[in-house]
Structure formats: C-alpha cells, structure tokens
C-alpha positions in Angstrom: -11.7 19.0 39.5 -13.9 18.0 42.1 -13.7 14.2 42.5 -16.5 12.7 40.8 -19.1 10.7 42.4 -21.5 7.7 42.1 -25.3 8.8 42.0 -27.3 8.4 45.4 -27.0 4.7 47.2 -29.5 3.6 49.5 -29.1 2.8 52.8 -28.9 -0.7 55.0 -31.5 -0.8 57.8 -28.9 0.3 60.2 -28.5 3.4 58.7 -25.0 3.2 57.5 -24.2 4.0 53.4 -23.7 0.7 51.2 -21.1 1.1 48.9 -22.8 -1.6 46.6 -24.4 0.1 43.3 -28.8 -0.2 44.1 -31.0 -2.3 41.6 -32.3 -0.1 38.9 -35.7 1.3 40.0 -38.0 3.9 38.3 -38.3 7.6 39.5 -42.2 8.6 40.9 -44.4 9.9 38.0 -46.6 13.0 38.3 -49.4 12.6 40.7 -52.3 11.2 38.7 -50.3 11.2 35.8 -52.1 7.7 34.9 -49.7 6.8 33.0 -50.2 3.9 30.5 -47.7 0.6 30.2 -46.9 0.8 26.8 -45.7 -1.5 24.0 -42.1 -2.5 24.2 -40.0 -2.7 21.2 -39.1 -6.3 22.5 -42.9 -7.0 22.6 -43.1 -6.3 19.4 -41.0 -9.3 17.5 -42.3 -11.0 20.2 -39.3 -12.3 21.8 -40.2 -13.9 25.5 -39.4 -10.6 26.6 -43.0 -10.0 25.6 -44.3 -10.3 29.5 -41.7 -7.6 31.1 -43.2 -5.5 33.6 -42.4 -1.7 32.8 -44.9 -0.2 35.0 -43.8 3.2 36.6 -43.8 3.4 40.8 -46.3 5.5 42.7 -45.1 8.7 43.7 -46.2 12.0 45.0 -45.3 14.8 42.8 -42.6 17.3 44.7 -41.2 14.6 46.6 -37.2 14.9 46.5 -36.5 11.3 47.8 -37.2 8.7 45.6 -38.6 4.9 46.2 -35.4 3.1 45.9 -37.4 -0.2 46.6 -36.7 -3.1 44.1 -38.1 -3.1 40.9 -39.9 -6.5 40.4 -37.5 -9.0 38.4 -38.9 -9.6 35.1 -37.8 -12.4 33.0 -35.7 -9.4 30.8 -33.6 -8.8 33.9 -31.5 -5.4 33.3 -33.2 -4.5 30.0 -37.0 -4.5 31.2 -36.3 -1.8 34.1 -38.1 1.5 33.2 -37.5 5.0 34.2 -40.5 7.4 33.1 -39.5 10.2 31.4 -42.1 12.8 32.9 -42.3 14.0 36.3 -41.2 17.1 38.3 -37.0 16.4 37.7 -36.0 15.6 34.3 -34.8 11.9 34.4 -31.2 11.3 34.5 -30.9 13.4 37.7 -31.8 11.4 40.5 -31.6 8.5 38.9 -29.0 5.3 39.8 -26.4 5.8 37.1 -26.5 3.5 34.2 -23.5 1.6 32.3 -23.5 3.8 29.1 -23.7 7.3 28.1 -24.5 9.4 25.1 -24.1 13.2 25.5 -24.4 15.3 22.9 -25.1 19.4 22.1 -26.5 20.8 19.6 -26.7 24.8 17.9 -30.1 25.8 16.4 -30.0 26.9 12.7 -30.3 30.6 11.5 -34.2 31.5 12.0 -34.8 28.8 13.7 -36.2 31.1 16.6 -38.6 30.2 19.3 -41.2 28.7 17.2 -38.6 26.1 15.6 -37.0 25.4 19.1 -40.7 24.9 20.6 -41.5 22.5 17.8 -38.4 20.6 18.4 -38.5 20.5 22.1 -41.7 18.8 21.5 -40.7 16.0 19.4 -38.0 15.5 21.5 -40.1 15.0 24.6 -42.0 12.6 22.9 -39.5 10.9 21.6 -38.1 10.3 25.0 -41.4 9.6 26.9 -41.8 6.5 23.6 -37.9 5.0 24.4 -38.1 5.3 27.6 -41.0 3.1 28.2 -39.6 0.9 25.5 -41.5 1.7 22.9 -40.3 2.7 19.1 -40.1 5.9 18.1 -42.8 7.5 16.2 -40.8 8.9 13.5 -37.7 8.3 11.9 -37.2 4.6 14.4 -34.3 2.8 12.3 -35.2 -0.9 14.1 -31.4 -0.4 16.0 -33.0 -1.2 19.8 -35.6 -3.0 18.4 -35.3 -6.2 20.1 -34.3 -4.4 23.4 -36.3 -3.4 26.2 -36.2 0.3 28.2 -32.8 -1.1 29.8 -33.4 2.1 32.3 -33.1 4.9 29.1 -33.2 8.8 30.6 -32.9 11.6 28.6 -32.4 14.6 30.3 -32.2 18.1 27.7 -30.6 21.3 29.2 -30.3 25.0 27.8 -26.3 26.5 26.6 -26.3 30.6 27.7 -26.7 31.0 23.5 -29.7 29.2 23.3 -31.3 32.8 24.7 -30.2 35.3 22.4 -30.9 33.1 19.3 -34.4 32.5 20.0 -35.2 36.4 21.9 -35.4 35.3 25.0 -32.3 37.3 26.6 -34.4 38.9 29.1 -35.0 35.2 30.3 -31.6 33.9 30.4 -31.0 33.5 34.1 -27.9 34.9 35.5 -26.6 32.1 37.1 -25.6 30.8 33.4 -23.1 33.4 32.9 -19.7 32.1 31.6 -17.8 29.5 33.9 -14.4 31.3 34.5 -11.0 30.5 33.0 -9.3 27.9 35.1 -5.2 27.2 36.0 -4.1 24.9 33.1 -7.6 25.0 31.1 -7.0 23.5 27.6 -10.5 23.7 26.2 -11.0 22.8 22.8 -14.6 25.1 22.2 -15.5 23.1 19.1 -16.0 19.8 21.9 -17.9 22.5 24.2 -21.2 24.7 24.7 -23.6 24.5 22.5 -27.2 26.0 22.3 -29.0 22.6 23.2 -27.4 20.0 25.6 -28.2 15.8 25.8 -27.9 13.6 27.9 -28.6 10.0 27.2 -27.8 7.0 29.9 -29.0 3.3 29.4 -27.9 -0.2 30.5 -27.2 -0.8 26.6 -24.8 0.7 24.5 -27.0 0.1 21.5 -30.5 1.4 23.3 -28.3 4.6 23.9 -27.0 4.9 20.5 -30.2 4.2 18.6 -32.1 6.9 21.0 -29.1 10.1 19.7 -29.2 8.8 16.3 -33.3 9.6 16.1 -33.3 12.9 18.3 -30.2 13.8 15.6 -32.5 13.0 13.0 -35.4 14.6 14.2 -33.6 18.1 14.8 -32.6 17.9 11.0 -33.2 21.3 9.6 -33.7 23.5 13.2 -30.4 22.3 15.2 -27.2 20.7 13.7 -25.0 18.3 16.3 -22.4 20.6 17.7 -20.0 17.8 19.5 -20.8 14.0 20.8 -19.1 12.5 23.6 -19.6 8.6 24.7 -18.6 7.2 28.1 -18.8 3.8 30.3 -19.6 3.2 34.1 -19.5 -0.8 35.5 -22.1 -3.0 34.3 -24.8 -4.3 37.0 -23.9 -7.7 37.9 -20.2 -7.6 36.4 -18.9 -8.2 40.1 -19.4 -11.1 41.8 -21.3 -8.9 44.2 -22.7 -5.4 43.9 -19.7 -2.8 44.8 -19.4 0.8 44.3 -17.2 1.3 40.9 -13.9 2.6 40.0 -12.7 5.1 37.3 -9.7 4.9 35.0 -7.3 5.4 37.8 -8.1 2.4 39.4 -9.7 4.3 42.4 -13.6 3.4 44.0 -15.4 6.7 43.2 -18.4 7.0 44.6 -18.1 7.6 48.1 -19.5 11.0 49.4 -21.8 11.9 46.9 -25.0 13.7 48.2 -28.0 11.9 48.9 -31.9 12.5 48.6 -33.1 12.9 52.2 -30.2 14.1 53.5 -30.8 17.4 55.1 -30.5 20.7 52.2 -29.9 18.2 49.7 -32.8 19.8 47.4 -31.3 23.3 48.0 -27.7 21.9 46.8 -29.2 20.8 43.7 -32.5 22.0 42.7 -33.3 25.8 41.6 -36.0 27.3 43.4 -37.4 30.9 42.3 -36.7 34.3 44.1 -33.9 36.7 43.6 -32.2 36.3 40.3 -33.7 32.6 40.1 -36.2 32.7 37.2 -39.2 31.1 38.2 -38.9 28.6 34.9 -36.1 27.5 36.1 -37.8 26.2 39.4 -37.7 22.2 40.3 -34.6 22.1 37.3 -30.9 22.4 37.7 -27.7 23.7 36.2 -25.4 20.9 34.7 -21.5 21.4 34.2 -20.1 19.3 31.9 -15.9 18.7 31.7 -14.3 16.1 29.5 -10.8 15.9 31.8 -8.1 13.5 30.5 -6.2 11.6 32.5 -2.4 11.4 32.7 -2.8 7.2 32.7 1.1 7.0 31.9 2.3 9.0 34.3 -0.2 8.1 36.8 0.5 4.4 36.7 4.2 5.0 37.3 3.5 5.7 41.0 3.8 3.2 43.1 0.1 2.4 44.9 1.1 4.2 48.0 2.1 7.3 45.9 -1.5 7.5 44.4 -3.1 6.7 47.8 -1.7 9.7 49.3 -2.6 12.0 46.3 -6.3 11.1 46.7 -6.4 10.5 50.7 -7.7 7.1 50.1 -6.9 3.6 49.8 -7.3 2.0 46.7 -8.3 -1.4 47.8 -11.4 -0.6 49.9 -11.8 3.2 49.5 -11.0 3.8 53.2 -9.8 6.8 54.0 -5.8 7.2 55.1 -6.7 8.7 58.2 -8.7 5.5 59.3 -7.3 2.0 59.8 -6.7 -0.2 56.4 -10.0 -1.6 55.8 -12.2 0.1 57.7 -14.5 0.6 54.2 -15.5 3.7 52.1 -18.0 5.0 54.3 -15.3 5.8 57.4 -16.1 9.3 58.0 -12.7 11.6 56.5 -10.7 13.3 59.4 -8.6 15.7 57.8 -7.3 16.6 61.4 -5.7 12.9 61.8 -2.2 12.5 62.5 0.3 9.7 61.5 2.8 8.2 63.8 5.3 10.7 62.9 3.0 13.5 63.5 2.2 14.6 59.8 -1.1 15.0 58.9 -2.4 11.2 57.5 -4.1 12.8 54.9 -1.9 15.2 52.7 -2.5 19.0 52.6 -2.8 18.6 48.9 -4.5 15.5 49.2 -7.3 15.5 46.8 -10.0 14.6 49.3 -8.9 17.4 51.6 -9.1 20.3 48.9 -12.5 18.8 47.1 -14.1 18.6 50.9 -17.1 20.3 51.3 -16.1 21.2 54.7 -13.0 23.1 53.2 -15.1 25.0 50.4 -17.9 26.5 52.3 -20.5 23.4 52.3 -20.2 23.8 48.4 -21.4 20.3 46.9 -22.9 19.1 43.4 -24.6 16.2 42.7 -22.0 14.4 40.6 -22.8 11.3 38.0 -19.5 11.2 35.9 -18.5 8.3 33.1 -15.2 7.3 32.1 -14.3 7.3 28.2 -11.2 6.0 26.2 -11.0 7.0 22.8 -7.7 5.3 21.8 -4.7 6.7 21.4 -3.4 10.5 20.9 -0.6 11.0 18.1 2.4 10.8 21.0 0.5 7.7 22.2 -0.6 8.7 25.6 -4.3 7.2 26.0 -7.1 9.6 25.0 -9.3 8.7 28.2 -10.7 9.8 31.2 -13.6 11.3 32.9 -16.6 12.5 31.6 -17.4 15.0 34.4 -21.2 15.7 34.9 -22.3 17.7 38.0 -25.6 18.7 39.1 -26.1 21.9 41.1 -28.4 24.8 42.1 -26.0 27.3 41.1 -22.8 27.1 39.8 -21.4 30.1 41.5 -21.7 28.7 44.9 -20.7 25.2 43.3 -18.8 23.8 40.9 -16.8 27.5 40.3 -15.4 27.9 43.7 -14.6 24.3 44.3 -12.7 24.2 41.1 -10.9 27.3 41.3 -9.6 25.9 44.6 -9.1 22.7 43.5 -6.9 24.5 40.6 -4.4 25.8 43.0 -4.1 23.4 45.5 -5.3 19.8 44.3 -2.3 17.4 43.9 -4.3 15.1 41.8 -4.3 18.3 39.3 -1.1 17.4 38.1 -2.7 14.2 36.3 -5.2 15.8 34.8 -6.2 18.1 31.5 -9.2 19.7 31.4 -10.0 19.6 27.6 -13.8 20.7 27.3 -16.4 22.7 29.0 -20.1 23.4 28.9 -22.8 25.1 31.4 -26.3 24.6 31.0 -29.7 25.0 33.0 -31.5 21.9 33.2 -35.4 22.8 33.0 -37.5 20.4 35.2 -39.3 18.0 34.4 -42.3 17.8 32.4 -45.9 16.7 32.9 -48.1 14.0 31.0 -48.8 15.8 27.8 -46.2 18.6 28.3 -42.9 19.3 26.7 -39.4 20.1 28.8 -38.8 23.6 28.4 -42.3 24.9 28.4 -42.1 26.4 31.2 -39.8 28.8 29.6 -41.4 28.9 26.3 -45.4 29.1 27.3 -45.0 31.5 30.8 
C-alpha cells in the first residue's frame, strides 16, 4: 500500500509547501456556465444562515490548477462553502479533502440496460448539482440536512469493469479497467468490493453526507440495488489550534508528498487523455482504486515511537524525514542515500517511504485522498479500523499496480496492514450545465 496522502496544499509566497490543511474553496465551473446561486436548505427555515454566500469562482474550463484563493467567510463559516458539482473533473478530485466520507457501489438490476442506467445517471446528476449548492433534493428529500448548508458536498460517480457488459457496452469498456492483480497477503472480502456503479460522497458534515447516500439510494430503487457502504473520517477544519496537515490511525502526519496541480506532468499522472487504448469518453476523467486496509493498531502501538519511525522513514512529531535533522518539518526533501553515524542508511531499506517513492517505482504517482474508519471491534477484539484508501490515477497499470506489487514484497509497514477490500473504476469527467456524468459514454 502506497502511503496515503492529503489532497493538494497550496503554497506560501516563497514557494515552499504548507503542511497546514487550505480553507475550503470551490472548483472553477464551466466557462459561461452562468450558473445560478441557488436556494439553500438553511435559507429555507430561515435560520440566519439565510445570507451565506455560495457563489461558485470564475474559472476557465480545461484549466488543471485550481483558484485556491479564500472563499469569502460567510456568517455559516464551514457549512456555507460550496463546491459546484459541474465542470470539466467531476468534484471530489481536485478538491481539498473534507472531514467525512460516504462511499458506496452499487450493481444495476436485471434489464436494467443502458436506457435504465441513462435515466439514473441523470437523476443522479441532478441530484448532486441541487446538494451541492445546498439546495433540497427534488425528489425523495427526507428534511435530514435540512437546516445545513453545502458544507463543501462532492459527489463524484465512477464506472466497475461490469457495468459494461450489463448494459452492451463491452466494446467500450476501456482496457485500462481490466482486473487489478492478486496481491501478497490479499484478504479481500468481494461482497465489500466492485460493483457496477461506484460513490463517492465527502462533506464537512456527517449528516449532509449521510442524507445525500440515503436519497441517491432511494432514487436508484428499482435499476441498481446498494452493493457495499463504507464510512470514513479525516480532521475537522479548525479542530487544531492552528491549521496542520492530519494524521491517520497510526498516529503518523500523512499528507506530505502528495502531487500537486501545477506541478509539472501532474495532469498526465492523473487525468486520461484519448489516443491508443484510451477511449475518448474517458478523456478529462480518471480511474479510482479503492482499498479498505486494516490496520494492525495492537500490534502497531506496541512499538516503541522509534520502532514506528524507522518503519515509515519519518518522524512522528513533525513529519520530518529520518534522514534530515529532528524538526526540520514535513516538507524536507527525502534522501534515501543519507547515512547515519554508524554508516547505515538513515532511512531503512524497507522503510515505507523508500519502497512507496516515486523515484524507486519509475515516477509512478496517484493522486491519493484516503479517510480513516473505525468500525468497532472484531470478534478477537482487535479494532476494525483503518484506512480507506482512495487513489486517483490516469492508468492504473503504470500506477497504483506496480507500486503495490512492490510495496507487497518489500514494504515493512506491510506487516501492519490487511488489505480487506478492492475496487477499480473509471471516473468519467465532469459534466456540463445541463449535462449528466457519463454522457459522454452513453450519447457518443
């Protein structure tokens, strides 16, 4: 497992990366899109949330970096940031990552076909343009966020490789979506994995997340049944006494090295483009792997803080690498060539850090946005949590498949981990006012 990352952070006016997590701020619409400031569902109990500015930030369509500059600072605070649901990317991509997650898949019905998948992917996308400008639902709305605003709601759909053959679209399928591989010490349960029809949901509200499942679930009632749900947790904005990149269930900061728009090939790391064996459908979209890994907490928190430094290559105070002085800060550059003073390498050859580097997989990267879960206890009670694992890519093959099977064989942190369920699906891109996602595959 590659480590997972925090989503893009901007940059100080020096240049150098903050580790702090950026204010929420919307993604660029569609040029001309024109788009509307709709009614809240806070505007409409009229709470004195009624004034919240929602508007959506100006934005040429194509662009790959994104205008990180502060929202305004309505009197809603967290819950009146807006993210618009159409542009060229799906939302939920790009996007700074939120504190709350809903994923969910879904497997059409028998003769559902392409008609009843078109007909749903519609509803959906309106569905999701309505929430995520903070407006109700148009049908089955069950009054659940009512009171809340947008609180940042993306809802990004993707495509399982049995979507295709269901609806007689095989010849569309795009190669890239064939089977991820059986890994080392892979205990996938498939009834938690796949699917024909892939969600993911991400708000600043657990409830504004939940509400936004329960009426897609209810709207696909009769053409797709919910395969598996998965819910998941990142650091609440403002829970720190000042903004700081977060940590996962091991106690480590994660979300260091993470790609960033405007860094050079970023696009090509994570966005299809056409050509080849790339569908031209598929172009401007992505392909999403999904892993739900549990992590060994027991065992893991028996070794002492040095211990699990040296299995990650980092230090878990600041995030600084090993082979940098303590406290030089997350952002030290890694050199895996440093040497301690008894002439071993500072950074361990099974160091997690070392074996995950792009530099040691070919310039392989994915854009990673991973949550952390904890489902109680399992029947020997270890904890049932861990790590969400949610990767963005242009192709898998030269991504997440080589960087895991190395990571399978070499990665010391491997030893604390189960990989428990799997899932690879191509994320269409994004659609235009008035379109649908996936119409691009549906209406060539």
């Amino acid at each position: 497992m590659e480590r997972t990352e925090q989503p893009p952070q901007p940059e100080r006016s020096d240049g150098t990366e903050r580790s702090d997590r950026p204010e929420r701020t919307d993604r660029p619409a569609a040029a001309g899109s024109g788009r509307p400031r709709g009614v809240t569902r806070r505007a409409l109990l009229g709470t004195a949330g009624a004034g919240l500015v929602v508007g959506a930030s100006a934005g040429a369509a194509g662009a790959v970096a994104l205008d990180r500059s502060p929202a305004p600072a309505p009197a809603g605070g967290l819950g009146a940031a807006r993210v618009p649901f159409h542009g060229e990317h799906q939302a939920g991509i790009l996007e700074p990552q939120q504190a709350r997650v809903q994923l969910a898949a879904f497997d059409l019905a028998d003769g559902a076909g392409r008609e009843g998948l078109r007909s749903l992917l519609r509803r959906w996308s309106r569905t999701a343009a309505r929430l995520a400008a903070g407006e109700p639902a148009d049908e089955f709305e069950n009054q659940v966020a009512l009171d809340a605003g947008p609180c940042s709601l993306t809802v990004t759909f993707g495509f399982g490789a049995t979507l295709f053959d269901k609806t007689g679209l095989a010849d569309r399928r795009p190669v890239a979506l064939e089977p991820l591989p059986a890994f080392p010490a892979d205990a996938l349960d498939p009834a938690r994995g796949d699917g024909d029809l892939f969600v993911q949901i991400g708000a600043d509200d657990a409830l504004v997340a939940v509400h936004a499942l329960r009426v897609l679930q209810r709207q696909a009632a009769g053409t797709a049944a919910l395969r598996w749900q998965a819910a998941g947790f990142a650091r609440t904005p403002g829970a720190t006494a000042h903004p700081v990149t977060g940590r996962n269930l091991m106690g480590q900061i994660d979300g260091t090295n993470n790609p960033r728009p405007g860094q050079e090939g970023f696009a090509d790391k994570v966005f299809c483009t056409a050509g080849g064996d790339r569908p031209a459908w598929l172009a401007g979209g992505s392909y999403l792997v999904f892993r739900r890994i549990r992590m060994l907490l027991d065992s893991w928190e028996a070794l002492p803080t040095d211990r699990q430094e040296r299995v990650i290559g980092r230090r878990k105070s600041d995030g600084s690498p090993l082979s940098a002085p303590a406290g030089a800060g997350e952002s030290t550059p890694v050199d895996l060539a440093a040497q301690g003073p008894d002439g071993a390498l500072a950074i361990p050859a099974d160091a997690h850090v070392r074996v995950a580097a792009p530099a040691a997989n070919g310039g392989a990267a994915m854009l990673r946005r991973g949550f952390s879960y904890h489902d109680g206890l399992l029947p020997d009670g270890a904890p049932d949590a861990g790590l969400l694992f949610l990767a963005f890519q242009a192709d898998p093959r030269r991504g997440f498949t080589p960087v895991q099977r190395k990571l399978s064989r070499g990665d010391g942190l491997s030893r604390f981990l189960r990989h428990e369920a799997s899932g690879l699906y191509a994320v269409p891109p994004g659609a235009p006012e008035g379109g649908y996602v996936g119409q691009t595959l549906l209406e060539p």
